[in-house]
N, C-alpha and C positions, 0 to 999 in steps of 0.2 A: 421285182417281185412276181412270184406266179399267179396267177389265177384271181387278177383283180388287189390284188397287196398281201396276199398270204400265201405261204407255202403249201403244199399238197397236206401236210399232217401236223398244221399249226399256224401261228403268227407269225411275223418275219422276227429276223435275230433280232433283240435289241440291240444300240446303239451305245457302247462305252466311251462317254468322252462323246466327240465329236465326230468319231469313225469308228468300227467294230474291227476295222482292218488297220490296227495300229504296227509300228514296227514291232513293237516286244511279242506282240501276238505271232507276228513274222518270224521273228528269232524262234517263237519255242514250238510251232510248226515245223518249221526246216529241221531243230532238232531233234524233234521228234521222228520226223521221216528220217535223219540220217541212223540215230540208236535202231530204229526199226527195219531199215537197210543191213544195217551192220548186224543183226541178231540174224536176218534171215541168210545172208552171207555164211556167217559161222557155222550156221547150222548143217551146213552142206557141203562146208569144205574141213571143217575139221577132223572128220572123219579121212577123208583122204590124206590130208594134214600128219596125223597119226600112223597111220598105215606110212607113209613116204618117208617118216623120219626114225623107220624100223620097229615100230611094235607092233606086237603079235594082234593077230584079231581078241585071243582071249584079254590080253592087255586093254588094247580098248575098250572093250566090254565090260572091264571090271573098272577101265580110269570114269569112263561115263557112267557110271552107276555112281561110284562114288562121287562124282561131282552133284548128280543130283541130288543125293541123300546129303553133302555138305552144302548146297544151296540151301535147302529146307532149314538146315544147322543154324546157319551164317544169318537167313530171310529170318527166324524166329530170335531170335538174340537180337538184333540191330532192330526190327520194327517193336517188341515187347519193352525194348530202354531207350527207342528213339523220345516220346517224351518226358521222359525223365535229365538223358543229356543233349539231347537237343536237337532238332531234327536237319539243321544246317552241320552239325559236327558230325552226324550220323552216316547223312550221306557223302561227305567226303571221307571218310575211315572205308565206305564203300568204294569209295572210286577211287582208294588208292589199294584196297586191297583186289580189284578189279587191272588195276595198274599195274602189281605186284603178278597176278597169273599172267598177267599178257608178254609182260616180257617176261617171263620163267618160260611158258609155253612158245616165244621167239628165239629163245639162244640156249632152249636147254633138250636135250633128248633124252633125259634122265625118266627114268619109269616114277622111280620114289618121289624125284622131286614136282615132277605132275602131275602127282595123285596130289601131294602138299599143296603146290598151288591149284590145281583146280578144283581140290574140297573148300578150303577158303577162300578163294579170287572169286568166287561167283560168277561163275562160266556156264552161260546158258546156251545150254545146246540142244533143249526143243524149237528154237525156232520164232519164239515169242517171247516180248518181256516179262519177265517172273523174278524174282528177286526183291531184297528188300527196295530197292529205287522206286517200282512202280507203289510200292503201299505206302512207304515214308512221302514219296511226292503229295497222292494221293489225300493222305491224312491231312493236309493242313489246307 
């Protein structure tokens, strides 16, 4: 503890259980840094990504638009009936449709078919989590 047993801008952490440093706390740390790794990764290669597998600059520009106007689509439908069907069912329909862009956007160089998947695969390419994942986690 700093400064006598408190931190600079409060109390020390409480104590969950017998240790604040439990494994499960462990697990959703790590994967928190890796989803956060991996979002700032994509951000900066996908556009290269794009450009290498032959589309035009105007193509990108119009596929990245459309992803993020179909994130906002996808974010507002999935968090508006996550409690309604259920916030465990909600976000795996996300992580498969997340699953669904990743490999269309792997083995395809289709213009059509990458606009399809990355309006509904939820493909975040500002660089930060956004999406329904972080509100549905969030919510509960």
């Amino acid at each position: 503890h700093f400064f006598g047993g408190s931190f600079i801008f409060g109390a020390a952490p409480q104590k969950m259980g017998s240790t604040w440093r439990t494994a499960d706390n462990c697990c959703i740390l790590a994967a928190r840094f890796v989803r956060m790794f991996s979002y700032g990764v994509l951000s900066v290669t996908l556009l290269l990504y794009l450009r290498e597998i032959g589309l035009t600059e105007g193509q990108v520009g119009i596929l990245l638009t459309l992803i993020l106007i179909g994130d906002l689509g996808v974010t507002l439908v999935l968090t508006t009936t996550a409690d309604r069907f259920g916030r465990r069912r909600t976000l795996v329909i996300g992580a498969i449709l997340k699953a669904f862009a990743g490999v269309t956007f792997a083995f395809s160089s289709n213009f059509w078919l990458l606009i399809i998947a990355g309006t509904i695969g939820v493909v975040t390419v500002t660089g930060g989590e956004t999406g329904p994942f972080l509100a549905v986690e969030q919510a509960g």
